[in-house]
ZADO-1210 file (C-alpha; in nm, 4 decimals, padded with zeros to 6 digits):
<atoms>
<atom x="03.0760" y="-03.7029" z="-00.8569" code="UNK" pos="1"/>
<atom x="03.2107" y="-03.7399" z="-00.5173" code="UNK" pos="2"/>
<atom x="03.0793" y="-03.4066" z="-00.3603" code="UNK" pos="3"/>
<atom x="02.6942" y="-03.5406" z="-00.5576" code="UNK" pos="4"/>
<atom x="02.7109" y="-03.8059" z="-00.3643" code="UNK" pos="5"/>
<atom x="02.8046" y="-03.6417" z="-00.0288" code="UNK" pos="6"/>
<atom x="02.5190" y="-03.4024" z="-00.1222" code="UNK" pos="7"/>
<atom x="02.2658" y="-03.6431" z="-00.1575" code="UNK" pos="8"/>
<atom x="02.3919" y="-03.8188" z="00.1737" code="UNK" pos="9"/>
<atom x="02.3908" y="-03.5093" z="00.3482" code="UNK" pos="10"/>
<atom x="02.0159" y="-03.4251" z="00.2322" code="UNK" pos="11"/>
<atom x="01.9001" y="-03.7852" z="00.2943" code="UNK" pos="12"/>
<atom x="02.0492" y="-03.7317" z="00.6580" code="UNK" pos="13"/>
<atom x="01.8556" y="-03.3981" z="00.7156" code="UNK" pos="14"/>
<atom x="01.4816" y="-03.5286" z="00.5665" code="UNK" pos="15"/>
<atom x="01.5207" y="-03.8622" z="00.7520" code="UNK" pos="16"/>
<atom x="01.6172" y="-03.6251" z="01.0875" code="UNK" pos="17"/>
<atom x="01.3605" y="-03.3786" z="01.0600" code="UNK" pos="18"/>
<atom x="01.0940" y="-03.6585" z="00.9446" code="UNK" pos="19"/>
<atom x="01.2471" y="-03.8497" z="01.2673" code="UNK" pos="20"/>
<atom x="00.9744" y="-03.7428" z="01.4973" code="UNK" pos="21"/>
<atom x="01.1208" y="-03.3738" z="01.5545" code="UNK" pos="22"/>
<atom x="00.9040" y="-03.0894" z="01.5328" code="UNK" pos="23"/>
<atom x="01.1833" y="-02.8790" z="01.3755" code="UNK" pos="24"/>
<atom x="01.1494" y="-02.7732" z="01.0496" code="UNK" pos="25"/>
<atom x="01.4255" y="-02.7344" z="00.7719" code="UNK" pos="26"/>
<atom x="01.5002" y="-02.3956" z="00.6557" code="UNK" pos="27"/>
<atom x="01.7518" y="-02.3966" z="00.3641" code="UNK" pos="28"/>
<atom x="01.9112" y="-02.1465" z="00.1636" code="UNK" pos="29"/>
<atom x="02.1659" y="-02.0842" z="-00.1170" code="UNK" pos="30"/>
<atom x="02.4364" y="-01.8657" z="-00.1976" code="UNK" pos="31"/>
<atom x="02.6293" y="-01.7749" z="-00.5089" code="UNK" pos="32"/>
<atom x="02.9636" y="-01.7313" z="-00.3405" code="UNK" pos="33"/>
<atom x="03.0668" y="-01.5981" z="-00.7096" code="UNK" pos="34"/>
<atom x="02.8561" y="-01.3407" z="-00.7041" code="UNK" pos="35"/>
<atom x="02.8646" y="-01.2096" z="-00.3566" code="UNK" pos="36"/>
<atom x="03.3130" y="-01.1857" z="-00.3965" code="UNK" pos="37"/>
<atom x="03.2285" y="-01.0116" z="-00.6973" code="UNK" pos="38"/>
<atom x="02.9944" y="-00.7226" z="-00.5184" code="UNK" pos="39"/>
<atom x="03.1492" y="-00.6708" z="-00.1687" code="UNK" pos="40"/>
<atom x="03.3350" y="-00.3942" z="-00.1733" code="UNK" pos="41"/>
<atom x="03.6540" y="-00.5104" z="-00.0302" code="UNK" pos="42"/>
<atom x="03.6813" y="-00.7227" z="-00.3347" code="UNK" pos="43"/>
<atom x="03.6555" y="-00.3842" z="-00.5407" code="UNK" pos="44"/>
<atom x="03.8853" y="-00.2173" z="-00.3212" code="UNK" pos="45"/>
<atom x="04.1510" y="-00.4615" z="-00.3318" code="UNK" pos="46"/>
<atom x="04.1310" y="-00.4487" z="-00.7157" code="UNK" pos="47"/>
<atom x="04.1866" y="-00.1604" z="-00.7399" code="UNK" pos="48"/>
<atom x="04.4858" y="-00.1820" z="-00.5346" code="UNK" pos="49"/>
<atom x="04.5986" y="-00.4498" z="-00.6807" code="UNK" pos="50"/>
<atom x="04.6214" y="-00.2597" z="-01.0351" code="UNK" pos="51"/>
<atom x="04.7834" y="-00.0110" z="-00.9184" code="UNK" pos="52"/>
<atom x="05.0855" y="-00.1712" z="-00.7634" code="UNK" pos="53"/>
<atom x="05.0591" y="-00.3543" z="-01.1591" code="UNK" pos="54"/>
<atom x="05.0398" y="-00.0667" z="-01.3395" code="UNK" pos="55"/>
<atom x="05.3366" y="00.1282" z="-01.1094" code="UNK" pos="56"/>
<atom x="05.5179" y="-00.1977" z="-01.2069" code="UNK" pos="57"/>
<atom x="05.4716" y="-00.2020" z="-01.5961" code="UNK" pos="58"/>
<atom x="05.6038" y="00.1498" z="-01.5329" code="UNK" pos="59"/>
<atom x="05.9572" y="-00.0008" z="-01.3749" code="UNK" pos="60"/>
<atom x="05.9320" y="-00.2627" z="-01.6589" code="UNK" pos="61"/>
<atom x="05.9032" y="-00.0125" z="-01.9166" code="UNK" pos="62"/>
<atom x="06.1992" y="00.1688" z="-01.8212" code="UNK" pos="63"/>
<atom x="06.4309" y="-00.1447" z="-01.8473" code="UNK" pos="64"/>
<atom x="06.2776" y="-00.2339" z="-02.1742" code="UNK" pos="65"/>
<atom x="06.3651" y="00.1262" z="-02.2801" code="UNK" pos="66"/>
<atom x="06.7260" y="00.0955" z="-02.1502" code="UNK" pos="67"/>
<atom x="06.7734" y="-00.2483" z="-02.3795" code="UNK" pos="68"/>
<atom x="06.6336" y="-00.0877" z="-02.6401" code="UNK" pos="69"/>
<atom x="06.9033" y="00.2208" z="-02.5840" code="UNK" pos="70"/>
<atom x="07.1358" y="-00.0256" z="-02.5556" code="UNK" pos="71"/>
<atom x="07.1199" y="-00.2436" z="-02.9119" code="UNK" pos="72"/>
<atom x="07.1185" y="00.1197" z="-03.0634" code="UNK" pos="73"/>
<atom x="07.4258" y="00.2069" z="-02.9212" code="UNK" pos="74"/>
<atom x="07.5077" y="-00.1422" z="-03.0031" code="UNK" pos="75"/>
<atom x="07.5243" y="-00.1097" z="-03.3603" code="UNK" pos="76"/>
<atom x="07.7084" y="00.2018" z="-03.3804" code="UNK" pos="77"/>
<atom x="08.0171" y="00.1058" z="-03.1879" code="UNK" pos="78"/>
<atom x="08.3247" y="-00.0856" z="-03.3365" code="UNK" pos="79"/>
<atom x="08.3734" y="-00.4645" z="-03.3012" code="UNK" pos="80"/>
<atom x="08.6151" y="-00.4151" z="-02.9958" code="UNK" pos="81"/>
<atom x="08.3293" y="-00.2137" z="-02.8159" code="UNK" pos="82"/>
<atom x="08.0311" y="-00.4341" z="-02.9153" code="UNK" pos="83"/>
<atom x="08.1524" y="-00.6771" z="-02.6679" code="UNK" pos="84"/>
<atom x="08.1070" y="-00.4906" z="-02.3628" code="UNK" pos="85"/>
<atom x="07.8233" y="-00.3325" z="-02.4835" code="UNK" pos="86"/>
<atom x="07.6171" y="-00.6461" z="-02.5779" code="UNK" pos="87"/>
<atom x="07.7568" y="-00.8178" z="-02.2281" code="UNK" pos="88"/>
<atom x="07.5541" y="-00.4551" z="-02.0460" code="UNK" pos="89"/>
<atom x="07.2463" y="-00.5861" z="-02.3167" code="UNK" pos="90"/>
<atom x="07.2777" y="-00.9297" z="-02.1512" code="UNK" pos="91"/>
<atom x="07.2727" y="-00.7815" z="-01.8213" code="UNK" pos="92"/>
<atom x="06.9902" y="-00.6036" z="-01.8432" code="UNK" pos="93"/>
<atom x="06.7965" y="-00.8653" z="-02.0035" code="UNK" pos="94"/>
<atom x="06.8534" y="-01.0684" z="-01.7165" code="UNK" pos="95"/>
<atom x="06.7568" y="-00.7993" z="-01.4281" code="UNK" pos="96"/>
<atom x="06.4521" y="-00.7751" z="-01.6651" code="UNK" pos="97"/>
<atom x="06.3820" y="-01.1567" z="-01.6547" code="UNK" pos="98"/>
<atom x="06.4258" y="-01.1489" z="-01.2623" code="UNK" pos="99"/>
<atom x="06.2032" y="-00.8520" z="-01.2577" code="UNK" pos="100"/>
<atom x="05.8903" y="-01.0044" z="-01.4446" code="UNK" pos="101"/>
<atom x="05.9533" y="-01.2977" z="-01.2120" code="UNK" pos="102"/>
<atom x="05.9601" y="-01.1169" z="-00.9143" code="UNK" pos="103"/>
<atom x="05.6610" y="-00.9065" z="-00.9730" code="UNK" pos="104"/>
<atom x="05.4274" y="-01.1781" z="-01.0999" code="UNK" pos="105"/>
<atom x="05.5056" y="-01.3974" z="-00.7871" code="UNK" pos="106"/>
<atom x="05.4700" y="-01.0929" z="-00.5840" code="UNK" pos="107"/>
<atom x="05.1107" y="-01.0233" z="-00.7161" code="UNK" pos="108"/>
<atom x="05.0507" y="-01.3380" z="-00.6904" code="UNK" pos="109"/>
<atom x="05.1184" y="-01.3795" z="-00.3368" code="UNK" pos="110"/>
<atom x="04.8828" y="-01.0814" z="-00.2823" code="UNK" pos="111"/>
<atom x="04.6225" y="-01.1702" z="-00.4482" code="UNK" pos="112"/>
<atom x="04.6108" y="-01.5247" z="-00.2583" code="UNK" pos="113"/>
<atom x="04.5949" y="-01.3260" z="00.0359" code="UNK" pos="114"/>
<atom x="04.3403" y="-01.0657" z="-00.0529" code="UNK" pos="115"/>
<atom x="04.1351" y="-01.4063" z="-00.1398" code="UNK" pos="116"/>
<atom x="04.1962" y="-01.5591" z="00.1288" code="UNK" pos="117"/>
<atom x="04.1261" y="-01.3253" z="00.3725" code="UNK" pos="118"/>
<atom x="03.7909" y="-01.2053" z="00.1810" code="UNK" pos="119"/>
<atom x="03.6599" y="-01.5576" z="00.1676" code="UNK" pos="120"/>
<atom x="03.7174" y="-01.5940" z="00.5868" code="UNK" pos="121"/>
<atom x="03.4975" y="-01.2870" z="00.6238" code="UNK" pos="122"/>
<atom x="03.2344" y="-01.4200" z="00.3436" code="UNK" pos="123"/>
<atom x="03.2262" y="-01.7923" z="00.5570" code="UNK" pos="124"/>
<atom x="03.2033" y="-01.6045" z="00.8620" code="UNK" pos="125"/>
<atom x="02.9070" y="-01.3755" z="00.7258" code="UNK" pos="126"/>
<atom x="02.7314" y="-01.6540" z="00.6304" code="UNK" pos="127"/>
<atom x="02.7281" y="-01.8605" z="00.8935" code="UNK" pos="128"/>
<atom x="02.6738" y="-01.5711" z="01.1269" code="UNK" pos="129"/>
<atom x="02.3403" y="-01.4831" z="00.9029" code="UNK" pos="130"/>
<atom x="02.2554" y="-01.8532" z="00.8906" code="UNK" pos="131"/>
<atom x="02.2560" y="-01.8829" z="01.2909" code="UNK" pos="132"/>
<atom x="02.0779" y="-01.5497" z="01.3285" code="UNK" pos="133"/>
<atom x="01.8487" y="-01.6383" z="01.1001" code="UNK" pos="134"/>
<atom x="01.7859" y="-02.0089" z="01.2187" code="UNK" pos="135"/>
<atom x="01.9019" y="-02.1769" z="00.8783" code="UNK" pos="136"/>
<atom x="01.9731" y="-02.5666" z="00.8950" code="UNK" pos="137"/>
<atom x="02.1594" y="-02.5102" z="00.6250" code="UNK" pos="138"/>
<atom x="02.3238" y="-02.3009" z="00.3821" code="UNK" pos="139"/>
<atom x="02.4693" y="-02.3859" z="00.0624" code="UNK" pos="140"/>
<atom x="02.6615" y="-02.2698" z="-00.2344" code="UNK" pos="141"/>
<atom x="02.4649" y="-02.2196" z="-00.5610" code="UNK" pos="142"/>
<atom x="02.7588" y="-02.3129" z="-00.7468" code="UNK" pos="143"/>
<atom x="02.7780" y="-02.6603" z="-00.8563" code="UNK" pos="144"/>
<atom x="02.4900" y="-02.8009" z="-00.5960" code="UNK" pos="145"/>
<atom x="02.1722" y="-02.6701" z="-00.6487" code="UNK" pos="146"/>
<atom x="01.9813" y="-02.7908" z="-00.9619" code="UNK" pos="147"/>
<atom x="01.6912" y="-02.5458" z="-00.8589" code="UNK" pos="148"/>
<atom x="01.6263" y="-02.3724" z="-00.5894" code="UNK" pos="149"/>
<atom x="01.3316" y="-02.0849" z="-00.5357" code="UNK" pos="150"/>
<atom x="01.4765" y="-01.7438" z="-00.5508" code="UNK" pos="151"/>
<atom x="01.2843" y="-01.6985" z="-00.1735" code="UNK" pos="152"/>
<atom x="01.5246" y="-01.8933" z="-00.0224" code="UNK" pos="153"/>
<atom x="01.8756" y="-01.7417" z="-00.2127" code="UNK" pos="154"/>
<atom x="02.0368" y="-01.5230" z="00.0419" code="UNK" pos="155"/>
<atom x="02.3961" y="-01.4006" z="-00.2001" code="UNK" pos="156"/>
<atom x="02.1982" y="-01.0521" z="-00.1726" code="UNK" pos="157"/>
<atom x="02.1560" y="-00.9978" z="00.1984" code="UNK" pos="158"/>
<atom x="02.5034" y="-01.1402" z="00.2832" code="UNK" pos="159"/>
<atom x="02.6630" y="-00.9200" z="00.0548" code="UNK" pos="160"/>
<atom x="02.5102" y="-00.6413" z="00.2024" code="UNK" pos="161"/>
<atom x="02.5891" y="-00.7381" z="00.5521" code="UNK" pos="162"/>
<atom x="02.9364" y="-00.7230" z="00.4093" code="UNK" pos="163"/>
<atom x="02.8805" y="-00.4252" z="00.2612" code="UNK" pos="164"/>
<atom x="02.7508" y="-00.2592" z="00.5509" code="UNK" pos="165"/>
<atom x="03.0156" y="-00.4017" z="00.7872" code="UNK" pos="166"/>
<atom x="03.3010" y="-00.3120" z="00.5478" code="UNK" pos="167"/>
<atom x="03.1922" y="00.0528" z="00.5525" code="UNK" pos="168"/>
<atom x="03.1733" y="00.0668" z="00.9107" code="UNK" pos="169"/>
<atom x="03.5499" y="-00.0227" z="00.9127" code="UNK" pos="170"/>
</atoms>
């Protein structure tokens, strides 16, 4: 409700200023910032990367859930005086494997947030590059604030080739 009504402020603020008496004219244009993180090739890249490093991972994991395993077989074929050290090693390695799930989920985690992060800079920075080349008074997201708006003036597909274009230059 609140960003609605900043919307509608901010759009009452721009007719009343170019209706003002200045010859300039609004040009406005949309983008679905959805769509444009979901083509640009960095995006795909760092995907990709980012299952790896999970699947490498689930690899580790495995291995310590196949130890455990090992271990309750062993388990059940040792006396009573042995099952006590052997179920403290089960214990053991259920913990490390606790720590480990932990450890990699935050990890991801963290690297995700800053593959997103650092994607979204570039996409903000495309944008309002574009927007100033282009002489746009504004540029907003699709997403949320546009009840219509005429395909002319949605630019996702030229700023995600920008990207595109830049990101293979790199």
């Amino acid at each position: 409700m609140k960003k609605l009504l900043i919307f509608i402020i901010l759009l009452v603020f721009v007719f009343g200023y170019t209706n003002a008496g200045y010859s300039e004219t609004l040009k406005v244009g949309y983008v679905n910032l959805g769509k444009i993180f979901d083509e640009y090739e960095k995006t795909k890249e760092y995907d990709k990367v980012l299952e790896s490093q999970g699947g490498q991972k689930q690899k580790e994991r495995d291995k310590l859930v196949n130890e455990i395993k090992r271990l309750k077989d062993e388990l059940e074929l040792l006396s009573d005086k042995g099952k006590e050290e052997k179920q403290n090693q089960i214990d053991s390695k259920v913990t490390e494997l606790r720590k480990f799930d932990t450890d990699v989920r935050e990890e991801l985690s963290r690297q995700r947030d800053n593959f997103l992060k650092e994607i979204l800079k570039e996409i903000q920075a495309t944008v309002e590059e574009y927007g100033q080349k282009e002489k746009y008074t504004m540029i907003v997201r699709s997403e949320g604030m546009v009840i219509y708006g005429d395909k002319s003036v949605d630019l996702t597909d030229q700023v995600i080739k920008v990207l595109n274009e830049r990101y293979k230059k790199k």
